[in-house]
C-alpha positions as protocol buffer text, in pm:
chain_id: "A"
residue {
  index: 1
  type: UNK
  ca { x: -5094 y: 6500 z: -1159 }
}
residue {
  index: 2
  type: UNK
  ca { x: -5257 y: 6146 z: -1224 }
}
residue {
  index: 3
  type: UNK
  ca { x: -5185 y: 5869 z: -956 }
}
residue {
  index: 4
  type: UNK
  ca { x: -5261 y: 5515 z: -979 }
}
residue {
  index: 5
  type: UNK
  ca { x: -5500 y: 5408 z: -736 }
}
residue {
  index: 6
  type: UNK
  ca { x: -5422 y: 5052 z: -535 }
}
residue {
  index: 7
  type: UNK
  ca { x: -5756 y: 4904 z: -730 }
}
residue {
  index: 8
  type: UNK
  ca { x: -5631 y: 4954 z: -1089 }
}
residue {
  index: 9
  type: UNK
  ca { x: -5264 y: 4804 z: -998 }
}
residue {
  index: 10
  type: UNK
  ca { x: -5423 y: 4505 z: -814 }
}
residue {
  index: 11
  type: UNK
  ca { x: -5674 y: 4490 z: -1155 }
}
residue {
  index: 12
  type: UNK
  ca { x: -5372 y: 4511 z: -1421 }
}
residue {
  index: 13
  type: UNK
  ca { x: -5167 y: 4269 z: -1169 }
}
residue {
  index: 14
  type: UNK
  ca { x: -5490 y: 4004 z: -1233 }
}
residue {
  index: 15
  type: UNK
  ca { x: -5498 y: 4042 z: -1599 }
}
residue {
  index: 16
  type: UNK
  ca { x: -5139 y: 3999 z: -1603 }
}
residue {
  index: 17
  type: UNK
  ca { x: -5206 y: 3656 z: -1444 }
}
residue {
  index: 18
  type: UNK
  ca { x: -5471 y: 3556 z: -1640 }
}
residue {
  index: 19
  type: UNK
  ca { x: -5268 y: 3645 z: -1965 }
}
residue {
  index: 20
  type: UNK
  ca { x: -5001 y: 3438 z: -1877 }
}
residue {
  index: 21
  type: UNK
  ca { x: -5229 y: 3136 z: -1826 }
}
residue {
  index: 22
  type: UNK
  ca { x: -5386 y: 3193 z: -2103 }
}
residue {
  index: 23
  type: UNK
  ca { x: -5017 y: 3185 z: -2302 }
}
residue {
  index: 24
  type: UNK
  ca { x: -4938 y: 2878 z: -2078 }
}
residue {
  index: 25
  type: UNK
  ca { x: -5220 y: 2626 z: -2158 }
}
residue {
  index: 26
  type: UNK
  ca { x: -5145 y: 2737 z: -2563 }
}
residue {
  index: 27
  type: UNK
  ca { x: -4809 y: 2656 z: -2509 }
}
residue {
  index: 28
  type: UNK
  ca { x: -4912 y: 2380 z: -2357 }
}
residue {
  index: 29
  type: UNK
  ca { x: -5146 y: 2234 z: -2606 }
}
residue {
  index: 30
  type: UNK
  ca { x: -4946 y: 2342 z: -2898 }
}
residue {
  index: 31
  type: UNK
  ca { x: -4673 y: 2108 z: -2725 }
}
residue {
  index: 32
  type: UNK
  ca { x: -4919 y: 1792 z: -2684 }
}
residue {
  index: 33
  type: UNK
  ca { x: -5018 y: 1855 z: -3041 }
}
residue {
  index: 34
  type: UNK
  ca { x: -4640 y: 1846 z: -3188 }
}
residue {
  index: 35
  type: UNK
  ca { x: -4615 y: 1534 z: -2920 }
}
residue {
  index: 36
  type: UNK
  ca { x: -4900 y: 1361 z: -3055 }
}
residue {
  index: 37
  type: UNK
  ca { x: -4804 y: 1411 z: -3387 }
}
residue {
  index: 38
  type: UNK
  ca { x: -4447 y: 1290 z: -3331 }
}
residue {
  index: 39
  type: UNK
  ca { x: -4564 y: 1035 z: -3177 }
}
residue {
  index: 40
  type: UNK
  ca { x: -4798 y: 908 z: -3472 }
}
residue {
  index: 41
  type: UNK
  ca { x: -4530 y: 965 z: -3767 }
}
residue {
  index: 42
  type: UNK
  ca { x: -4315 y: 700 z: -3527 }
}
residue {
  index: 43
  type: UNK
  ca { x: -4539 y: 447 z: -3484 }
}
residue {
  index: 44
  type: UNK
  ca { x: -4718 y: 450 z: -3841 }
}
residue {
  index: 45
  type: UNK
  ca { x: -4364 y: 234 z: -3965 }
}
residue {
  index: 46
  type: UNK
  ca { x: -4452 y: -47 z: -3627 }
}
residue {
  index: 47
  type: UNK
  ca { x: -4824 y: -40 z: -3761 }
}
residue {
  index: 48
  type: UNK
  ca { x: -4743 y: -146 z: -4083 }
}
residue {
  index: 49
  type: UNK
  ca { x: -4484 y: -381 z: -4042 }
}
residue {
  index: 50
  type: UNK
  ca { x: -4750 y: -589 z: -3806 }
}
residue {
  index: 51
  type: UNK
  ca { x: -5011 y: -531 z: -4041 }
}
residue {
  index: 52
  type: UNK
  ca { x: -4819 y: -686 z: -4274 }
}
residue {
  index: 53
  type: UNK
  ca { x: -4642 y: -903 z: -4127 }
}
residue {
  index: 54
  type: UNK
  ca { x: -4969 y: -1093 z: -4060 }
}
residue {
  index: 55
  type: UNK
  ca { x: -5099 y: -1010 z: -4396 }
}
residue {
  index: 56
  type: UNK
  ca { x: -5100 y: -1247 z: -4762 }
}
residue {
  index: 57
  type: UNK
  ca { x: -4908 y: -1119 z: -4989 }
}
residue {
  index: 58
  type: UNK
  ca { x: -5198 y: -1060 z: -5233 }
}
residue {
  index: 59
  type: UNK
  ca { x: -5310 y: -788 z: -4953 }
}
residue {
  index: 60
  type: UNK
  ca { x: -4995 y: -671 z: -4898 }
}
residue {
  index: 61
  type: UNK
  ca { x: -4982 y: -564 z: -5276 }
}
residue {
  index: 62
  type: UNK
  ca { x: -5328 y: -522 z: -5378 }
}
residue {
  index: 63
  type: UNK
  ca { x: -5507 y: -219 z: -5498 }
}
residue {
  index: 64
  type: UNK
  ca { x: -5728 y: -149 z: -5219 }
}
residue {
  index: 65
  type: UNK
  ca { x: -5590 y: -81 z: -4803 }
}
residue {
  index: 66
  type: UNK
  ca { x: -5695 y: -288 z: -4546 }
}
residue {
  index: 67
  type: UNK
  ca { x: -5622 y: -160 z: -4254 }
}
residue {
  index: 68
  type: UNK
  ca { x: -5587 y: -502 z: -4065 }
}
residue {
  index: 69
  type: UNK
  ca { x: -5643 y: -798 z: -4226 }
}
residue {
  index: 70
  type: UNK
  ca { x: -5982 y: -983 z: -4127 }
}
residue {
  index: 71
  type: UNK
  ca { x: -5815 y: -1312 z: -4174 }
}
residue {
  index: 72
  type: UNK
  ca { x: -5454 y: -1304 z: -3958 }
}
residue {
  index: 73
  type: UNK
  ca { x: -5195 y: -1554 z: -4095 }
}
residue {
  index: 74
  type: UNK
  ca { x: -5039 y: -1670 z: -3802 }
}
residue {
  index: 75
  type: UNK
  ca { x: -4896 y: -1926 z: -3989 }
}
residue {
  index: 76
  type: UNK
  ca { x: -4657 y: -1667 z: -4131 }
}
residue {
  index: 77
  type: UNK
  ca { x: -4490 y: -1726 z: -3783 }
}
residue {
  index: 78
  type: UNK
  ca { x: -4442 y: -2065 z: -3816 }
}
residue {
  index: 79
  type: UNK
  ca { x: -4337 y: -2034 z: -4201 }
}
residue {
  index: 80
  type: UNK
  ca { x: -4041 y: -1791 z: -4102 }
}
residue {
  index: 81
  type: UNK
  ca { x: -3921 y: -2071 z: -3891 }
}
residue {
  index: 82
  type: UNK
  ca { x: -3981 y: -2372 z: -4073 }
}
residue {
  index: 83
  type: UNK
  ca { x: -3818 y: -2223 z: -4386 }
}
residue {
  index: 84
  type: UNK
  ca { x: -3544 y: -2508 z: -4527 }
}
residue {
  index: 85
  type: UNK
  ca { x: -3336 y: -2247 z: -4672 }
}
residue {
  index: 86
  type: UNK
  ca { x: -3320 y: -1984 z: -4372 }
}
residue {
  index: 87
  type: UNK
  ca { x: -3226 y: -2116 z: -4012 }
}
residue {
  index: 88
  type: UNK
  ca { x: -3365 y: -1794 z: -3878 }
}
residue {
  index: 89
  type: UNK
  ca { x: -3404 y: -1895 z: -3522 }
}
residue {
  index: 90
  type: UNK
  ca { x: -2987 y: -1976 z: -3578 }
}
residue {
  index: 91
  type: UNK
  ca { x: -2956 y: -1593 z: -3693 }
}
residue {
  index: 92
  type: UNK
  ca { x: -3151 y: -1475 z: -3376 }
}
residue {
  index: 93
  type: UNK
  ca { x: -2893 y: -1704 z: -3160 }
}
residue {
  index: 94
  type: UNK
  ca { x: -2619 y: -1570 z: -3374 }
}
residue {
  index: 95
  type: UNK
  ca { x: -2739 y: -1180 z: -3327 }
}
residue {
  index: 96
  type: UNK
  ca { x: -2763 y: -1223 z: -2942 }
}
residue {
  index: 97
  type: UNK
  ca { x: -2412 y: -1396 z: -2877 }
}
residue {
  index: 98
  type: UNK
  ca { x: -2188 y: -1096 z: -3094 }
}
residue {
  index: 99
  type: UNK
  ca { x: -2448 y: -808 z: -2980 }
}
residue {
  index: 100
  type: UNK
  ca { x: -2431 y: -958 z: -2587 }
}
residue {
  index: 101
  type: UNK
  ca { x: -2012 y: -1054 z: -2670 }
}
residue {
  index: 102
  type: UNK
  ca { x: -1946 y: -718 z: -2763 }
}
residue {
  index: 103
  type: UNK
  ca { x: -2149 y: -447 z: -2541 }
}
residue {
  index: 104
  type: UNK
  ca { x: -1951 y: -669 z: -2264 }
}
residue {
  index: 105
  type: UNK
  ca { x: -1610 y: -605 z: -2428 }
}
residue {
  index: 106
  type: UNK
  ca { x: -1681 y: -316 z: -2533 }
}
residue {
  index: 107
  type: UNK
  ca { x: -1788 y: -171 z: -2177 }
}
residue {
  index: 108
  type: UNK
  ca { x: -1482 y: -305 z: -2046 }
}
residue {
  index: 109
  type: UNK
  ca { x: -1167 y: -174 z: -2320 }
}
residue {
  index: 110
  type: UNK
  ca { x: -1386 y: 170 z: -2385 }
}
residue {
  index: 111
  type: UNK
  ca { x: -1434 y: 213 z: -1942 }
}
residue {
  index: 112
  type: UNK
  ca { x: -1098 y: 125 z: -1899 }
}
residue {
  index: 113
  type: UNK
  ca { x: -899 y: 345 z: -2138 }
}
residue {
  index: 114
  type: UNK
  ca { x: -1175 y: 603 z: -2107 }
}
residue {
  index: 115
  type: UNK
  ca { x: -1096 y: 644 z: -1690 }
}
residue {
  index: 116
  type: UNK
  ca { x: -660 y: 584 z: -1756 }
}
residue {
  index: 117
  type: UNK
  ca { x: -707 y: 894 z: -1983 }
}
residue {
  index: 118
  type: UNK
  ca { x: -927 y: 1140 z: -1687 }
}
residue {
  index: 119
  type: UNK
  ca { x: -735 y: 1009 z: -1393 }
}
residue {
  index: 120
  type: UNK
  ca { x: -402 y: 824 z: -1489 }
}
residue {
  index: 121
  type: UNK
  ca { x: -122 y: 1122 z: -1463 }
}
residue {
  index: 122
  type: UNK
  ca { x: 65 y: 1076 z: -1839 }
}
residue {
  index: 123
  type: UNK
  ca { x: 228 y: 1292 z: -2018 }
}
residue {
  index: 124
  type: UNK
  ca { x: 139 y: 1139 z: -2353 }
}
residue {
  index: 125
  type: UNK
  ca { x: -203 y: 1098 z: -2211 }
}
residue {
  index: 126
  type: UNK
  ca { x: -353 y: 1358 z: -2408 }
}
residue {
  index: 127
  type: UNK
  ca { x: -168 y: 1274 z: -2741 }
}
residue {
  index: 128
  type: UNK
  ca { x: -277 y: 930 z: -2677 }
}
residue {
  index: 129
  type: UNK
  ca { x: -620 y: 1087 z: -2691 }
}
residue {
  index: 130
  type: UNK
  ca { x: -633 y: 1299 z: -2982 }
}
residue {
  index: 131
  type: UNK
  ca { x: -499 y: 961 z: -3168 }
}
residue {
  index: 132
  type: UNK
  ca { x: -821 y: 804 z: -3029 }
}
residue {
  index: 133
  type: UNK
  ca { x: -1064 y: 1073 z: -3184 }
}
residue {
  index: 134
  type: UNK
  ca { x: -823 y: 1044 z: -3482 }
}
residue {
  index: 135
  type: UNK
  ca { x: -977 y: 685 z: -3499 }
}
residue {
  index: 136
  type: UNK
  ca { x: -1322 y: 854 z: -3552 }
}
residue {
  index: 137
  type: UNK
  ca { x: -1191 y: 1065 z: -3853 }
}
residue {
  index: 138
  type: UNK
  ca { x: -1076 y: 765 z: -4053 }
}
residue {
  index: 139
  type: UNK
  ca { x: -1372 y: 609 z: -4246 }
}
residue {
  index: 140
  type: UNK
  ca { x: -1450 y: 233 z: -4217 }
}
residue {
  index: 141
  type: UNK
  ca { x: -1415 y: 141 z: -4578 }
}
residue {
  index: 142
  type: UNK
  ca { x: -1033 y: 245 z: -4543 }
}
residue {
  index: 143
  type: UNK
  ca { x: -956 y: -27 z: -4276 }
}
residue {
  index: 144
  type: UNK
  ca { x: -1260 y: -271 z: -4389 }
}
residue {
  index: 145
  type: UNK
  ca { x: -1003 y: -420 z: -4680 }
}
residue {
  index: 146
  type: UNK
  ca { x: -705 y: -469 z: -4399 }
}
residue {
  index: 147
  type: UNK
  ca { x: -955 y: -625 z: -4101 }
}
residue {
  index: 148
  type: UNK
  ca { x: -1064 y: -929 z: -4334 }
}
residue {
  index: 149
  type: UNK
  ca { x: -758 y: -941 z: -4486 }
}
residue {
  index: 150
  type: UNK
  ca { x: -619 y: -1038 z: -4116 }
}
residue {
  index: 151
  type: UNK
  ca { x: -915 y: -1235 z: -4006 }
}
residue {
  index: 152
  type: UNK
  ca { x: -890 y: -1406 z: -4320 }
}
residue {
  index: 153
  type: UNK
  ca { x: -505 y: -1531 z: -4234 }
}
residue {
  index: 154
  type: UNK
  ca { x: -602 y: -1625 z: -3852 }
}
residue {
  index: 155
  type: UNK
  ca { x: -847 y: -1813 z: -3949 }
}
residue {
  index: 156
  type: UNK
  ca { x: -1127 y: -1649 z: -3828 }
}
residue {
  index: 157
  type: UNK
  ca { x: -1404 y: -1636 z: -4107 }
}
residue {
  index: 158
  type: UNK
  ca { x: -1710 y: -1798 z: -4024 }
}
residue {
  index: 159
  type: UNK
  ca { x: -1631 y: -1750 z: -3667 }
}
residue {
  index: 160
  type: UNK
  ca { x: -1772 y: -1571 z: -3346 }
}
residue {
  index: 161
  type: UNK
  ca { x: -1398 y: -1484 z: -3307 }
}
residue {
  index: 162
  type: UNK
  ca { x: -1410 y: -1268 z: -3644 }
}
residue {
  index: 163
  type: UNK
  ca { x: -1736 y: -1153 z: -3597 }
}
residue {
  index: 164
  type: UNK
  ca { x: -1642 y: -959 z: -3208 }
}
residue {
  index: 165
  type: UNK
  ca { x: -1320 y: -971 z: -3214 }
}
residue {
  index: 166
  type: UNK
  ca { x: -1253 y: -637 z: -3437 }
}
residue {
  index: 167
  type: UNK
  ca { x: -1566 y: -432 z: -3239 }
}
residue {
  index: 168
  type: UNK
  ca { x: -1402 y: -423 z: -2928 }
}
residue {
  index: 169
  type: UNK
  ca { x: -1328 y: -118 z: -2904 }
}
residue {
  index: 170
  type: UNK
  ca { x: -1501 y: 206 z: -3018 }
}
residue {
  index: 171
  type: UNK
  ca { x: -1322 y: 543 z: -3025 }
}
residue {
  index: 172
  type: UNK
  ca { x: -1636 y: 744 z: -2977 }
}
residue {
  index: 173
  type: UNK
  ca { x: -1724 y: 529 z: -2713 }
}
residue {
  index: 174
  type: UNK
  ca { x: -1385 y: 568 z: -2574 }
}
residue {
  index: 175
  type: UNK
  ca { x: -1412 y: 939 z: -2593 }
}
residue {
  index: 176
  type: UNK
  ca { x: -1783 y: 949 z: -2372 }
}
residue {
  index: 177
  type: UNK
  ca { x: -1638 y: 721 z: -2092 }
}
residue {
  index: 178
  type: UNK
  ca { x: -1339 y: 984 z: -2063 }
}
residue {
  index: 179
  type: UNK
  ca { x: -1570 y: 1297 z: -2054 }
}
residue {
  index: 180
  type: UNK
  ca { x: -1802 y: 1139 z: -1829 }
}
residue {
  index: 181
  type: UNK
  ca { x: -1494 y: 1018 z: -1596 }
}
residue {
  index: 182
  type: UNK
  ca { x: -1372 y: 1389 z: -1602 }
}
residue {
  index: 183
  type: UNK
  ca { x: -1667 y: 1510 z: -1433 }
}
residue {
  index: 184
  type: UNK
  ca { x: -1660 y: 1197 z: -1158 }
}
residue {
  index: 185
  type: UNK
  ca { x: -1653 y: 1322 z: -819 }
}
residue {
  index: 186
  type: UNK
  ca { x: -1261 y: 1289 z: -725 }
}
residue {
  index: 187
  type: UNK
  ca { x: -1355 y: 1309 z: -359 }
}
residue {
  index: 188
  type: UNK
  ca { x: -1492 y: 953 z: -398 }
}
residue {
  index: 189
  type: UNK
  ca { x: -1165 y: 802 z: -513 }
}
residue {
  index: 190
  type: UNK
  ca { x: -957 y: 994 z: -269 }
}
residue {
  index: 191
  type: UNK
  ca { x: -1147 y: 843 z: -12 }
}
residue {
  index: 192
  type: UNK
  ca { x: -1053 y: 485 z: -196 }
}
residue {
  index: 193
  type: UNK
  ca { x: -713 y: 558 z: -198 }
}
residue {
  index: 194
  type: UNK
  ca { x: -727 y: 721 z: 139 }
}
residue {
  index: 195
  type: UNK
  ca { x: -848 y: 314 z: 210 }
}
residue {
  index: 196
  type: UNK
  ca { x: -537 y: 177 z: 37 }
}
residue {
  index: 197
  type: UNK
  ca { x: -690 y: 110 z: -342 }
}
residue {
  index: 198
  type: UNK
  ca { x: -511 y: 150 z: -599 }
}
residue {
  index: 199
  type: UNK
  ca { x: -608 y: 264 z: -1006 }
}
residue {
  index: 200
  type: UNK
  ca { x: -779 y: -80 z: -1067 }
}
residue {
  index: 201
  type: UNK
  ca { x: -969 y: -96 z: -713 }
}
residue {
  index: 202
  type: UNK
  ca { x: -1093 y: 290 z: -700 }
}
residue {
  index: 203
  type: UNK
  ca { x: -1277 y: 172 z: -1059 }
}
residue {
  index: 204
  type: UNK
  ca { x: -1399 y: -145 z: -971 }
}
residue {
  index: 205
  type: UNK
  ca { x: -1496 y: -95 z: -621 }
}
residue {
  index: 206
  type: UNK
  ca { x: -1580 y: 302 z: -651 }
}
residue {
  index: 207
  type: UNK
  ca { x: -1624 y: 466 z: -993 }
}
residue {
  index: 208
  type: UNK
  ca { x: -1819 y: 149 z: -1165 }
}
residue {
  index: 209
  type: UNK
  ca { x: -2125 y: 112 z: -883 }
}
residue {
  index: 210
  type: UNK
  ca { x: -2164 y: 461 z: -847 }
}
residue {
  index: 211
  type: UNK
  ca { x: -2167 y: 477 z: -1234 }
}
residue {
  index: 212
  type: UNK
  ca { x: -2451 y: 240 z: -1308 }
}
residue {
  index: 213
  type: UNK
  ca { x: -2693 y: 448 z: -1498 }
}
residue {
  index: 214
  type: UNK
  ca { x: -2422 y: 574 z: -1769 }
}
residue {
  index: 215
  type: UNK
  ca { x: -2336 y: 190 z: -1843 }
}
residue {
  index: 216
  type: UNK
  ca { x: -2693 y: 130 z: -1895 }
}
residue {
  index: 217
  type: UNK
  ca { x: -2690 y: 363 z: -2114 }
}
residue {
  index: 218
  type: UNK
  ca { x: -2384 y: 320 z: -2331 }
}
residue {
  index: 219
  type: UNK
  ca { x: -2470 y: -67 z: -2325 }
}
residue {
  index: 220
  type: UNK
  ca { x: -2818 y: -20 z: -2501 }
}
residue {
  index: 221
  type: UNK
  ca { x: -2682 y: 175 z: -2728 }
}
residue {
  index: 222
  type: UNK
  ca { x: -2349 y: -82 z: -2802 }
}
residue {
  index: 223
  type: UNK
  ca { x: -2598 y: -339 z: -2818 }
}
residue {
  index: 224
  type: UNK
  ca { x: -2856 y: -173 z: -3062 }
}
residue {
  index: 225
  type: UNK
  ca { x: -2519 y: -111 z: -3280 }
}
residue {
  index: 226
  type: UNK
  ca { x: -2382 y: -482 z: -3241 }
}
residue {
  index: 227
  type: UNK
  ca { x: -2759 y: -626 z: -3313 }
}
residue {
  index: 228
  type: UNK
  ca { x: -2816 y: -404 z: -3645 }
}
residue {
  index: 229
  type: UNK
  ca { x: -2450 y: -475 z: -3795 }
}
residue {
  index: 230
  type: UNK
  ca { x: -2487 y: -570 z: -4152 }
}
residue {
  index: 231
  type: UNK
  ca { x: -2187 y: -544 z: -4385 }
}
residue {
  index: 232
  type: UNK
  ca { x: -1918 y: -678 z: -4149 }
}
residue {
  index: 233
  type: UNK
  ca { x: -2131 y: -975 z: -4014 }
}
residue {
  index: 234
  type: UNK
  ca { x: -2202 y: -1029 z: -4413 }
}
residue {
  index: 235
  type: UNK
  ca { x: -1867 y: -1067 z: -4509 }
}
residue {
  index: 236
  type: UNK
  ca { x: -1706 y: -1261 z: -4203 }
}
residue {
  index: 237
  type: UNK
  ca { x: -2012 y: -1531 z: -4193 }
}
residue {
  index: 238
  type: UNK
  ca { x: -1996 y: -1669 z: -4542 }
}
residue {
  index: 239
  type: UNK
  ca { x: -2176 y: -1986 z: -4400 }
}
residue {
  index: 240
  type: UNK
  ca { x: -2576 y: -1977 z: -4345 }
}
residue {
  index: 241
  type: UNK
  ca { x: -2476 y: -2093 z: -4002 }
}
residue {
  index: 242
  type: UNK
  ca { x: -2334 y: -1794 z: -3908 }
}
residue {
  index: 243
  type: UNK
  ca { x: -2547 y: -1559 z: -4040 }
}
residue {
  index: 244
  type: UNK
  ca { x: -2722 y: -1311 z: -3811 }
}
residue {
  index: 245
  type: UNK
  ca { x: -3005 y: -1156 z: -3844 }
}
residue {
  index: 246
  type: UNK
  ca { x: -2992 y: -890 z: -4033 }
}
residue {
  index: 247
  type: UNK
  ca { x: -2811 y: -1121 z: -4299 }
}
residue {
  index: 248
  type: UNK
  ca { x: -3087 y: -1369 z: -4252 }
}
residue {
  index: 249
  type: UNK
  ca { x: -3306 y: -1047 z: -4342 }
}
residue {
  index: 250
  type: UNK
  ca { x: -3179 y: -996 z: -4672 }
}
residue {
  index: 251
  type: UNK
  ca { x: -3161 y: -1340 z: -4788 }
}
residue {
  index: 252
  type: UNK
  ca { x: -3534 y: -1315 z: -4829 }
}
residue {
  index: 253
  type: UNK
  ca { x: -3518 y: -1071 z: -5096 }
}
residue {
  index: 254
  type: UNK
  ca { x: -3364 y: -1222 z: -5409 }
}
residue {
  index: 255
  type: UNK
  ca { x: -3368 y: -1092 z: -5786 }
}
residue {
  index: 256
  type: UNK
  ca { x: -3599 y: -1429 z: -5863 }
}
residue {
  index: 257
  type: UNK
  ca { x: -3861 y: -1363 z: -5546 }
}
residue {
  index: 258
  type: UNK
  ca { x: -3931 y: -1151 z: -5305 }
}
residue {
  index: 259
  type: UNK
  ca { x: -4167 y: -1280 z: -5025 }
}
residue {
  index: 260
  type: UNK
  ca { x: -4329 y: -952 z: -4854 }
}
residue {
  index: 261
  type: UNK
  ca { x: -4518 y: -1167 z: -4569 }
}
residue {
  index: 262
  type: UNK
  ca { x: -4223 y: -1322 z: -4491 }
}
residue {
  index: 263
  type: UNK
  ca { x: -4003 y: -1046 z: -4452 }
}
residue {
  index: 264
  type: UNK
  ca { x: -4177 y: -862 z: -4272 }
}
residue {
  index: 265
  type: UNK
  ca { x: -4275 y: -1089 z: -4021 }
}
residue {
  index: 266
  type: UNK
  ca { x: -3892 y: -1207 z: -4036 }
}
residue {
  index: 267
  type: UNK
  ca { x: -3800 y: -801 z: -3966 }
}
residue {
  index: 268
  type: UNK
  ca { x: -4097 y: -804 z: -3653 }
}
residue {
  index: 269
  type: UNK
  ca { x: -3936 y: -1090 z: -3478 }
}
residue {
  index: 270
  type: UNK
  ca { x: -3539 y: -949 z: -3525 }
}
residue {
  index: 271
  type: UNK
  ca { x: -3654 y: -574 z: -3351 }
}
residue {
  index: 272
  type: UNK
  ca { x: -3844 y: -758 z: -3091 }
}
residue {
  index: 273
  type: UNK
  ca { x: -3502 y: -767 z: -2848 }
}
residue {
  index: 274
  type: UNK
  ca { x: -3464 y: -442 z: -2946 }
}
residue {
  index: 275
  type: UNK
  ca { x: -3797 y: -267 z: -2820 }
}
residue {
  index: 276
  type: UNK
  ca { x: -3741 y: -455 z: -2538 }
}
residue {
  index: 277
  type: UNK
  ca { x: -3382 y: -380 z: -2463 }
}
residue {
  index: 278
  type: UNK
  ca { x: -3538 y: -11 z: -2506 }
}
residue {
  index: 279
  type: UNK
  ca { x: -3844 y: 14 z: -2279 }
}
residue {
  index: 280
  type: UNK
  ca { x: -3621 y: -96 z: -1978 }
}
residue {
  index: 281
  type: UNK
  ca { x: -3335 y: 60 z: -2037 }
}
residue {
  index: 282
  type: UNK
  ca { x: -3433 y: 444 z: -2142 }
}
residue {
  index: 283
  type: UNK
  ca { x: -3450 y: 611 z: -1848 }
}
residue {
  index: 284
  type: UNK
  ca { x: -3077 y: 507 z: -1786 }
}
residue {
  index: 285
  type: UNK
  ca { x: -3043 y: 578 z: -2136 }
}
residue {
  index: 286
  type: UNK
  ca { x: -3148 y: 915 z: -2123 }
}
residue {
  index: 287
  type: UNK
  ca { x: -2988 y: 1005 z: -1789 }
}
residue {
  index: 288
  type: UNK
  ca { x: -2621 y: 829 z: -1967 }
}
residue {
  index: 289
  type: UNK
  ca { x: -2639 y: 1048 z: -2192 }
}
residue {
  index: 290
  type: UNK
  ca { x: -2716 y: 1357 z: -2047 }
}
residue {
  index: 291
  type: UNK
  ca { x: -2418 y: 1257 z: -1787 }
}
residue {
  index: 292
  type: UNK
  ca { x: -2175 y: 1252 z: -2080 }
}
residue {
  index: 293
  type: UNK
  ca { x: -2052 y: 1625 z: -2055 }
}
residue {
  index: 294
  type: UNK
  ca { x: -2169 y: 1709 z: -2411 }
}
residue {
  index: 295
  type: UNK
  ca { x: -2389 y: 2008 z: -2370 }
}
residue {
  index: 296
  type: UNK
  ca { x: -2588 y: 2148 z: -2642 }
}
């Protein structure tokens, strides 16, 4: 009979180890590889919507690449805003109030009716639900017709009224409040109650502090929505002055002329708020969401 000797266990135990390392750091770098590769396909679009933005258009089209241009028209900057025919600084103010007007409202209806549907004993509660993910099966173009048909009659075309107004509330965002309101510590609210608060006070003095990092969250993400709307803010703001700025965007780009430099610098300027909106907000972002209940 053959017995294994302390030595050679201890020796296959080692190699064990070192195999495993060795498996580790190639895990490892073939991670950071896939990273850095992700990380170049995103940024290649940013790099050439500077390059160009801050390009002629004779570069922008010509034959041969530059990859930055030697002479930088900064003048492009001004010429995007000095433009007769586009008040794009108007567009930016225009963008900001309905994005800003409607991640507040939207927050507000969508928290609301998401925490009266976890926590408010109804019987119709849930069939008052599944109508609300009903909402999500419907598409837009069906009830696009009927919305400006009724802003139309009050009046409200060419209007910050017709341009929030109908985004108040959002059915999917309706639906992420309630399954992240479901998994809400009831102890917390108890304790409210137990201090003489009713519905309204447990979620304004309880459930909304202690809820700050899924707000963040499902505000960036209202307000990325509200600040790339196109086709509703397109047909509601007939008048150049209440175009926003994705509107203001596609103004530049005609079937007589197209003006590269200045739509692309006119595109860098309108997803300025939005990188910036981004880089402070995505750790909330990324906690919100992972808060929601949605697994998988």
């Amino acid at each position: 009979m053959t017995t294994t000797t302390p030595d050679i266990r201890e020796t296959a135990s080692a190699k064990g180890r070192r195999s495993g390392r060795r498996g580790g750091v190639i895990g490892n770098t073939g991670l950071y590889i896939a990273t850095g590769i992700a990380a170049f396909l995103f940024l290649v679009p940013f790099y050439i919507l500077v390059r160009n933005a801050l390009s002629t258009d004779s570069k922008i089209t010509g034959e041969h690449w530059e990859f930055f241009p030697t002479n930088i028209q900064w003048g492009n900057i001004s010429e995007l805003f000095d433009d007769p025919s586009v008040d794009f600084a108007r567009s930016l103010w225009n963008s900001l109030v309905v994005a800003v007007s409607m991640t507040v409202g939207i927050l507000l209806v969508c928290s609301l009716a998401g925490y009266a549907l976890a926590r408010i004993p109804y019987r119709h509660a849930n069939k008052i639900f599944y109508m609300v993910l009903g909402t999500l099966m419907v598409p837009s173009s069906v009830t696009f017709v009927p919305s400006f048909v009724l802003v139309s009659s009050l009046g409200w075309v060419d209007t910050y009224r017709g341009l929030i107004i109908p985004g108040l509330f959002s059915g999917f965002t309706c639906f992420l409040f309630r399954q992240y309101f479901l998994g809400f510590p009831k102890e917390l609210e108890e304790a409210a109650r137990v201090d003489g608060l009713g519905y309204w006070g447990a979620y304004w003095r309880v459930v909304v502090p202690n809820s700050l990092n899924f707000f963040a969250a499902m505000a960036t993400i209202t307000f990325i929505n509200g600040w790339n709307a196109f086709l509703w803010p397109l047909v509601i703001g007939q008048d150049p002055s209440s175009w926003t700025v994705q509107v203001a965007l596609s103004s530049y780009m005609t079937n007589q002329t197209v003006v590269f430099h200045t739509i692309f610098m006119a595109t860098a300027v309108s997803i300025l708020p939005l990188v910036f909106v981004f880089l402070f907000l995505q750790r909330w972002l990324v906690q919100g969401i992972a808060q929601t209940g949605i697994k998988g």
